[in-house]
C-alpha positions as semicolon CSV with decimal commas, in nm:
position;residue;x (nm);y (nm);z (nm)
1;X;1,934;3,707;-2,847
2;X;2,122;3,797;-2,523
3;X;1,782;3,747;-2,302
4;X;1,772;3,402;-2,468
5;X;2,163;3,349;-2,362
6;X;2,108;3,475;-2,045
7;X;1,828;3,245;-1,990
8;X;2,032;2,940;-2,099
9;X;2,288;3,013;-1,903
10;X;2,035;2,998;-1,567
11;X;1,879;2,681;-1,633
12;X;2,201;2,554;-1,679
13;X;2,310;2,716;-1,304
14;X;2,028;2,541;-1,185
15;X;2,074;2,234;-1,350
16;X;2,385;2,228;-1,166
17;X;2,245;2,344;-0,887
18;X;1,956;2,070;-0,863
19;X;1,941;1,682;-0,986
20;X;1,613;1,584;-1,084
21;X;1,446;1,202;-1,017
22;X;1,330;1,144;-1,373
23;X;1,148;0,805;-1,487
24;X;1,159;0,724;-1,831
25;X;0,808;0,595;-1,987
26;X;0,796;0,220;-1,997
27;X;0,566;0,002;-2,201
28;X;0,230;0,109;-2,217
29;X;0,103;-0,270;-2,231
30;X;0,356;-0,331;-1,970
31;X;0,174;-0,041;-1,751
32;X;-0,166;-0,132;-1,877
33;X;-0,113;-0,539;-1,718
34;X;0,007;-0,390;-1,405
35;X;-0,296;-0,174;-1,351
36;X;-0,507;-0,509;-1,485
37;X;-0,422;-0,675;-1,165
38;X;-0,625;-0,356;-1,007
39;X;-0,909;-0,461;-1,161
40;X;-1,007;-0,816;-0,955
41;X;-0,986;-0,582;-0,610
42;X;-1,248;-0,333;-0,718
43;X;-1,507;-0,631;-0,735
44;X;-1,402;-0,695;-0,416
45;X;-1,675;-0,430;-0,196
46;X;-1,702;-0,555;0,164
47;X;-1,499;-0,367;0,440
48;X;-1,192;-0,597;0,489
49;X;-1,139;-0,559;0,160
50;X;-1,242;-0,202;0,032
51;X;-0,884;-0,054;-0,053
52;X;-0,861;0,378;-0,065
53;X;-0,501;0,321;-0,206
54;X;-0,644;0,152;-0,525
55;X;-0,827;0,444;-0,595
56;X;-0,562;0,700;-0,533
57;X;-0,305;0,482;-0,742
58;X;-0,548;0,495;-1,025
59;X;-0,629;0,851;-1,047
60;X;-0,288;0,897;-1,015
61;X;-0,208;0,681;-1,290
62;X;-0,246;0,689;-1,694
63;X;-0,515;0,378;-1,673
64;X;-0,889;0,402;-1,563
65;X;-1,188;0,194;-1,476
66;X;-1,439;0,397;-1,562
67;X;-1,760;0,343;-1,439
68;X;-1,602;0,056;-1,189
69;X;-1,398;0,341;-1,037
70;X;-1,704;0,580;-0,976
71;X;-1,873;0,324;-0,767
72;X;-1,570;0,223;-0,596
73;X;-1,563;0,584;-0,497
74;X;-1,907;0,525;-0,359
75;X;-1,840;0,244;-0,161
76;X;-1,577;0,366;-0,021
77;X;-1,777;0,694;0,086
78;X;-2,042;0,477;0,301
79;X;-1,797;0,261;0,436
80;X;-1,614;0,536;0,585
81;X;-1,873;0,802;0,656
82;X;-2,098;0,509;0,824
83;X;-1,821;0,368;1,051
84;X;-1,679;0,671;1,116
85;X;-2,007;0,943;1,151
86;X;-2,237;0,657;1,238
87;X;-2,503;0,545;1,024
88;X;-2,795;0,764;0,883
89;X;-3,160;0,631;0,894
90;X;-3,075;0,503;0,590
91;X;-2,781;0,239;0,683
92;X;-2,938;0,122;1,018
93;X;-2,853;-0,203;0,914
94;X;-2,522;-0,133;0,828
95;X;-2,255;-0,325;0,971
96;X;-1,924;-0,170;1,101
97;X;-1,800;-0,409;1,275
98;X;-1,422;-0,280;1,243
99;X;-1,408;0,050;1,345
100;X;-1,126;0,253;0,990
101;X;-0,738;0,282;1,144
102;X;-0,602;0,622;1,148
103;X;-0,384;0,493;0,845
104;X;-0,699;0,380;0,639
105;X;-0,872;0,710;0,716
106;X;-0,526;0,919;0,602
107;X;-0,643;0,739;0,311
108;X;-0,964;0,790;0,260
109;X;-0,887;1,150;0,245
110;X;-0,608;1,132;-0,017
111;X;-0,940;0,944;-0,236
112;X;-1,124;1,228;-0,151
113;X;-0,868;1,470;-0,293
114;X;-0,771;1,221;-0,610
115;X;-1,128;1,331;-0,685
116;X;-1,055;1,667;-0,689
117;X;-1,278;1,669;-0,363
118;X;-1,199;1,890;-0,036
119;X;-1,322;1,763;0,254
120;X;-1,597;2,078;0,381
121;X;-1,920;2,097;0,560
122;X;-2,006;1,889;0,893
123;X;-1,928;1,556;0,821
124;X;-1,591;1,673;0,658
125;X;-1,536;1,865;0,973
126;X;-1,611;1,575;1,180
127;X;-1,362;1,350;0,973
128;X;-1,061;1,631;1,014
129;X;-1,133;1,626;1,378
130;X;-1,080;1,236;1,401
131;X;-0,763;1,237;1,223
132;X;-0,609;1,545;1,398
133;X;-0,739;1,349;1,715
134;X;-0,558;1,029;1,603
135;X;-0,247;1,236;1,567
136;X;-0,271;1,398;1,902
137;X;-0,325;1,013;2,040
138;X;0,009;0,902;1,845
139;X;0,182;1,232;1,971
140;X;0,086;1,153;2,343
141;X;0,258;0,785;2,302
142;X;0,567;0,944;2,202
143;X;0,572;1,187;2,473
144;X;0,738;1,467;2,549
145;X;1,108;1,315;2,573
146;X;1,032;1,107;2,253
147;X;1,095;0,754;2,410
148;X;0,740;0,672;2,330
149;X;0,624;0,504;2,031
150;X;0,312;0,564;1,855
151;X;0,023;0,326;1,895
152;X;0,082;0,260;1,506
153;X;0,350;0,326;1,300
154;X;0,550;0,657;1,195
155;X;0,408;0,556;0,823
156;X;0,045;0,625;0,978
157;X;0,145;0,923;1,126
158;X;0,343;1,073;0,841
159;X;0,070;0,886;0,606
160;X;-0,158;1,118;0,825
161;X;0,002;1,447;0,785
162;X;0,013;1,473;0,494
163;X;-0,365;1,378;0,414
164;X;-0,447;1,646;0,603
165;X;-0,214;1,865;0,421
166;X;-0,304;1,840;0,084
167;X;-0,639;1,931;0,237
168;X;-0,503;2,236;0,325
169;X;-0,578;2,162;0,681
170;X;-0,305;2,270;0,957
171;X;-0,177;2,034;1,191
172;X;-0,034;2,190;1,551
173;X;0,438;2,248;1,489
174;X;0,408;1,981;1,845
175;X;0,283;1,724;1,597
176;X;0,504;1,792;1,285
177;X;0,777;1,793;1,519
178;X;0,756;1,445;1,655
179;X;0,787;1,298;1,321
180;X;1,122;1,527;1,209
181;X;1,249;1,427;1,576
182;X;1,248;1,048;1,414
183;X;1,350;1,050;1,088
184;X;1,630;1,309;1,244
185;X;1,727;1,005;1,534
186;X;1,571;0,725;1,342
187;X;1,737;0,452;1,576
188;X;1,331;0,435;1,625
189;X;1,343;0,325;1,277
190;X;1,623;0,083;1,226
191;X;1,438;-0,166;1,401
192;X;1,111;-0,137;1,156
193;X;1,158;-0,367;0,890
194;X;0,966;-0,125;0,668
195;X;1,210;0,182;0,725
196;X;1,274;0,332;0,419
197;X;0,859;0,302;0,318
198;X;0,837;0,499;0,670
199;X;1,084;0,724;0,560
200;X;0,938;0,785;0,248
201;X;0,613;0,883;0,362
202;X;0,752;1,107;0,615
203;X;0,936;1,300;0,345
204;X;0,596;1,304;0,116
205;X;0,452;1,483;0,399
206;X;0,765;1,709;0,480
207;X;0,749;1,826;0,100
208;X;0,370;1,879;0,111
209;X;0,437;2,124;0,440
210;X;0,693;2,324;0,276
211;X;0,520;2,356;-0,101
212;X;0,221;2,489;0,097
213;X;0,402;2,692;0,350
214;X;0,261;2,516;0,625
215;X;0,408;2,566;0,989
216;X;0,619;2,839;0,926
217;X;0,807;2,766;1,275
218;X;0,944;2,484;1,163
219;X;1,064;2,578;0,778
220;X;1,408;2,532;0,863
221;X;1,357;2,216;0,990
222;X;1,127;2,081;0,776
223;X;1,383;2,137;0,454
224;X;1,636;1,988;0,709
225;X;1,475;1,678;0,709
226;X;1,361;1,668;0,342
227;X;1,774;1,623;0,269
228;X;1,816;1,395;0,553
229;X;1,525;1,185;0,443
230;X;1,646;1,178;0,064
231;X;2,041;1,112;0,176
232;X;1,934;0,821;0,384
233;X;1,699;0,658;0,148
234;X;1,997;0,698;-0,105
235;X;2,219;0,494;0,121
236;X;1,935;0,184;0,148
237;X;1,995;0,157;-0,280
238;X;2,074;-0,185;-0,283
239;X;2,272;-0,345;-0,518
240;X;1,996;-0,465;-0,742
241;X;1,884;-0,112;-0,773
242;X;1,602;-0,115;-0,510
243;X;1,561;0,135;-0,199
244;X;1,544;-0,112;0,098
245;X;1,318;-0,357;-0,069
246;X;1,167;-0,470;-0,411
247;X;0,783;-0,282;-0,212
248;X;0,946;-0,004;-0,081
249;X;1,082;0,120;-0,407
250;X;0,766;0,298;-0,522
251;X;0,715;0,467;-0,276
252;X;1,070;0,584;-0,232
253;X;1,052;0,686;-0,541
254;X;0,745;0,902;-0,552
255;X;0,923;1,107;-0,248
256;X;1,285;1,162;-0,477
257;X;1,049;1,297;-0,755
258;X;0,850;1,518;-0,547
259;X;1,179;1,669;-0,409
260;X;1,473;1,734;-0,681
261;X;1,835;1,791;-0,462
262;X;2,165;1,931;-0,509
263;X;2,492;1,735;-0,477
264;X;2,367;1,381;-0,552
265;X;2,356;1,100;-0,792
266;X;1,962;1,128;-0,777
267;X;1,902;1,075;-1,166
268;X;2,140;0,794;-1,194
269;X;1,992;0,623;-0,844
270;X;1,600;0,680;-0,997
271;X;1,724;0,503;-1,307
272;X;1,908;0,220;-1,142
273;X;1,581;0,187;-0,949
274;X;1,310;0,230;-1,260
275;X;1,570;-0,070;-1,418
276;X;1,516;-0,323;-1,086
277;X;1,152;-0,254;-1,105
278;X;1,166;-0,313;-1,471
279;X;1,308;-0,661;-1,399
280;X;1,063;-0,699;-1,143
281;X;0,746;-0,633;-1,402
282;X;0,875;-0,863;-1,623
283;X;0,918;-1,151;-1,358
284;X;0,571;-1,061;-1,306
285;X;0,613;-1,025;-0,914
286;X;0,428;-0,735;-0,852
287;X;0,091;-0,853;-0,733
288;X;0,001;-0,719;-0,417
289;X;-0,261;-0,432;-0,449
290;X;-0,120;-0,202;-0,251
291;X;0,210;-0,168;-0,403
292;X;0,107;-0,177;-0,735
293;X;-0,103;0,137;-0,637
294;X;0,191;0,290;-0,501
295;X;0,384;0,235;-0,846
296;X;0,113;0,340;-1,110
297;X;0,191;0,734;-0,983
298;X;0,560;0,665;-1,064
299;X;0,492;0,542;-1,368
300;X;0,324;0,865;-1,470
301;X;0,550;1,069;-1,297
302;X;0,307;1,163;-1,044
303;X;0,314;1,132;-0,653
304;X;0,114;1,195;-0,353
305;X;0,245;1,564;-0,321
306;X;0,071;1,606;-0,688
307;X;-0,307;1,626;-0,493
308;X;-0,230;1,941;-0,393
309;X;-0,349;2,038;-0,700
310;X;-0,470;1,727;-0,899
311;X;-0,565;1,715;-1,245
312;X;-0,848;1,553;-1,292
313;X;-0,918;1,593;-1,648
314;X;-0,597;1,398;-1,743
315;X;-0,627;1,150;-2,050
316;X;-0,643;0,816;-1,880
317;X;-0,645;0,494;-2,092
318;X;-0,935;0,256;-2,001
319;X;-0,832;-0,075;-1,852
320;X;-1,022;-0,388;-1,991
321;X;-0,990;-0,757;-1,795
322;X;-0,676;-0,941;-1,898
323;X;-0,771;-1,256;-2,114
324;X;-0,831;-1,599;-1,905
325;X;-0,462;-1,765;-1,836
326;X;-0,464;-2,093;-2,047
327;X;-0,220;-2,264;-1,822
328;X;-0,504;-2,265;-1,578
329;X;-0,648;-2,508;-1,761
330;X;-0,406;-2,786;-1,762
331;X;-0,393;-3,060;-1,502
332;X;-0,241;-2,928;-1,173
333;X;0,084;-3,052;-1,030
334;X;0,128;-3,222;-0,656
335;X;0,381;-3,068;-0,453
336;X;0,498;-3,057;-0,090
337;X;0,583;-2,763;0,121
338;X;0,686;-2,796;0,476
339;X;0,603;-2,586;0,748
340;X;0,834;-2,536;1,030
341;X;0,758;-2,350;1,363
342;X;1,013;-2,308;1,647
343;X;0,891;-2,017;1,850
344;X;0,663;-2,208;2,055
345;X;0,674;-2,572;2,229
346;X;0,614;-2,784;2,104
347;X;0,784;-2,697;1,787
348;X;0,545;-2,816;1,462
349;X;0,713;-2,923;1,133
350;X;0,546;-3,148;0,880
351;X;0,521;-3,180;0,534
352;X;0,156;-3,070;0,345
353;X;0,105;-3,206;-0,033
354;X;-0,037;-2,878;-0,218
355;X;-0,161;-2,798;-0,518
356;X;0,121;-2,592;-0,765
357;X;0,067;-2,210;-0,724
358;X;-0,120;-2,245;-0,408
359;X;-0,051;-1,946;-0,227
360;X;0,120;-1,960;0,171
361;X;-0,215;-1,891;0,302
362;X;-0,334;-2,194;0,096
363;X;-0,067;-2,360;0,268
364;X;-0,189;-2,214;0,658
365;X;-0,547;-2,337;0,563
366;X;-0,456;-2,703;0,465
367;X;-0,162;-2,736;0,783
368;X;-0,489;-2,623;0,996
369;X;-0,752;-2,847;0,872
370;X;-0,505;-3,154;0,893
371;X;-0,489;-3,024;1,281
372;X;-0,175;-2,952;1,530
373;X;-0,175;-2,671;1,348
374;X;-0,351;-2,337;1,409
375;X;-0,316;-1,951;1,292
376;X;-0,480;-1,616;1,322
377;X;-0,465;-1,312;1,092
378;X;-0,629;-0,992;1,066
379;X;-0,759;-0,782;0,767
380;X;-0,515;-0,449;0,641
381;X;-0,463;-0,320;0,331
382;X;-0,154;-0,505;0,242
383;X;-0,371;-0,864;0,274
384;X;-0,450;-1,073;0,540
385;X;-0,112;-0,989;0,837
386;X;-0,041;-1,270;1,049
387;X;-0,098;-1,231;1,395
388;X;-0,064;-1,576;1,587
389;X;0,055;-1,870;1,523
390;X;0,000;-2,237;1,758
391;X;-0,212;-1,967;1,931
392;X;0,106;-1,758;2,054
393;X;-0,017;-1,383;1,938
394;X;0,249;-1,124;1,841
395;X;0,294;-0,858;2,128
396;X;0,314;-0,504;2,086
397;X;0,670;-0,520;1,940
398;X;0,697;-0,851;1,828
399;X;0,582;-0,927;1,467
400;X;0,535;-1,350;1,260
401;X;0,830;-1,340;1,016
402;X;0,786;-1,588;0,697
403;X;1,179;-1,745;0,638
404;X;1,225;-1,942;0,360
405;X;1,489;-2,206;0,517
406;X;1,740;-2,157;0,575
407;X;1,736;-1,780;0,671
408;X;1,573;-1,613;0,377
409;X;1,303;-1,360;0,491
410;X;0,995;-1,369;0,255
411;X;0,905;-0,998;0,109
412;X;0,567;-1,079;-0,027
413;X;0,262;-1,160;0,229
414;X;0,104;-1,517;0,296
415;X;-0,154;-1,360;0,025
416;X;0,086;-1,342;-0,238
417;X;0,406;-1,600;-0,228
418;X;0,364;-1,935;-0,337
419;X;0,610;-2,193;-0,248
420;X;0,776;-2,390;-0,470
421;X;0,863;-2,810;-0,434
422;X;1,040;-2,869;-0,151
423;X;1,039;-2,559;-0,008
424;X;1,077;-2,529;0,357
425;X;0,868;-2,221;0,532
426;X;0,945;-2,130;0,867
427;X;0,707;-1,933;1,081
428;X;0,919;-1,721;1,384
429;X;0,825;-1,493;1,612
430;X;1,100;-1,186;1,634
431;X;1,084;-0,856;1,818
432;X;1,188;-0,513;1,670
């Protein structure tokens, strides 16, 4: 009887001690038509459009595809080992036109591991040796005063860390210790308008180092900046519940599970979070690909720090197609969305009759074909980004910001939002 008293009495020390991020289960049909809207992407094969992230959220996840999922696997394996090690005699015709980002190739290698794969042998080798060569690219741009910014983002290069962590491949302190140098100053971050996703990712990768007792140098540090990371993620809760953004939040999440702290409202913050999302699910606003990928994990209480060791002989529940919408069916209604530019001169505004639920890339296309209009995007896993506009193209630093008028900023892409009658849409050019 004492041990068992004696044991009670130290979980409840280190209950008050640590504060976990816990995420109550929500409705499996609930879960089960998030993870439906998966199931359209996997069709789609070619290489703008082949998605690593949809197969990590899924393994993640309590859903599968089965047999969909395998072969996604496999496409995803000649995309990247053809564009990456160069075709075999095989794929001579194979077209890589676009040669995988260090961010899609961080990736590629968390699929690998979702499998319960290690990357090994040559080609694995040769992979490793691209990433780590990325990284000593991005480190480079920083420099040695850290004034620099990487040629990417610090999502990529945390993103990239910790793919090669959970690989249990070591990555030189010099590069580890450009990214705690910017989540510790972060005015490099303040200016990203996807901060707290950057921050995120950087602690994922932080908490994979010091699980695996990676650059032991740099311990210290590295549990430095898993509090720092965690307190200022905290302090973007908005309101509503979510951390920075309705998109961030997932990921956000999967970080404050995959690190449990001390002297924190972290179980009441997760909850206030799980019940914005909740709202959000509901609303049925979650429909990018990407994010939903991002939130299956948290739904299962599982993150990216969890392919250290994966377990891939988890029950999953297999996902079936969602019935046909019957409101598709009806008669569409007319409306009219204007489109505003003032960044470049002339200034364009007019007024484009569209079809209801037409996305805001439906309404790009249509402003184009009626002409005086033109626009320019480029494939990335989010969905078609927006690069030019009236032929002005973004500069390193600049970025096309979607405003609903009067000065609303849009959080879903051109992809996903669909204007409503009478909506105005203004395109502008800002710099960050």
């Amino acid at each position: 009887m004492w041990i068992l008293r004696v044991f009670l009495v130290l979980l409840g020390a280190l209950g008050a001690l640590s504060e976990f991020c816990v995420i109550p289960p929500l409705d499996s049909k609930l879960v089960e038509r998030l993870g439906q809207h998966l199931l359209p992407w996997m069709n789609k094969l070619s290489w703008e459009h082949l998605n690593p992230s949809i197969y990590v959220g899924l393994r993640l996840s309590s859903l599968q595809a089965g047999s969909k999922e395998e072969f996604y696997l496999h496409s995803l394996k000649l995309y990247y080992q053809q564009c990456l090690l160069g075709p075999t005699t095989r794929d001579v015709n194979s077209d890589c036109s676009t040669k995988p980002s260090m961010g899609q190739l961080a990736l590629y290698m968390l699929a690998l591991r979702a499998n319960c794969e290690f990357i090994r042998g040559r080609k694995g080798d040769r992979l490793v040796s691209q990433l780590k060569w990325y990284l000593e690219e991005e480190k480079s741009a920083i420099g040695h005063s850290h004034k620099g910014h990487p040629h990417t983002s610090y999502y990529q290069y945390g993103l990239s860390i910790l793919a090669l962590c959970v690989h249990k491949k070591l990555v030189h302190d010099q590069v580890v210790d450009k990214l705690l140098y910017a989540m510790e100053h972060d005015h490099h971050l303040h200016l990203d308008p996807f901060s707290v996703d950057t921050m995120a990712m950087a602690g994922l990768a932080f908490t994979c180092l010091e699980l695996s007792y990676f650059n032991p140098n740099l311990r210290h540090q590295i549990s430095t900046a898993i509090r720092t990371v965690q307190e200022k993620i905290l302090k973007a809760q908005t309101p509503e519940g979510y951390f920075g953004n309705m998109y961030s939040t997932a990921l956000a999440l999967q970080f404050l599970i995959s690190s449990p702290m001390s002297g924190a409202k972290l179980g009441t913050a997760c909850l206030k979070a799980r019940a914005a999302l909740l709202g959000s699910l509901h609303d049925k606003t979650f429909q990018n690909a990407v994010m939903i990928s991002q939130l299956l994990p948290v739904l299962n209480l599982k993150t990216y720090v969890d392919l250290i060791s994966p377990d891939c002989q988890a029950p999953r529940v297999m996902l079936v197609a969602a019935p046909e919408d019957p409101s598709f069916s009806h008669t569409p209604e007319i409306i009219s969305v204007t489109l505003k530019v003032s960044s470049v001169l002339p200034p364009y505004h007019k007024t484009i009759p569209m079809v209801s639920g037409s996305t805001l890339e439906d309404v790009l296309s249509r402003a184009q074909e009626l002409g005086e209009f033109t626009y320019g995007t480029r494939a990335s896993l989010y969905g078609p980004f927006l690069t030019s506009v009236m032929g002005k193209v973004a500069g390193d630093r600049e970025f096309w910001q979607l405003l609903q008028v009067p000065d609303i900023p849009l959080l879903q892409g051109i992809a996903e939002y669909k204007p409503q009658d009478g909506e105005t849409i203004e395109l502008r050019l800002v710099s960050w």
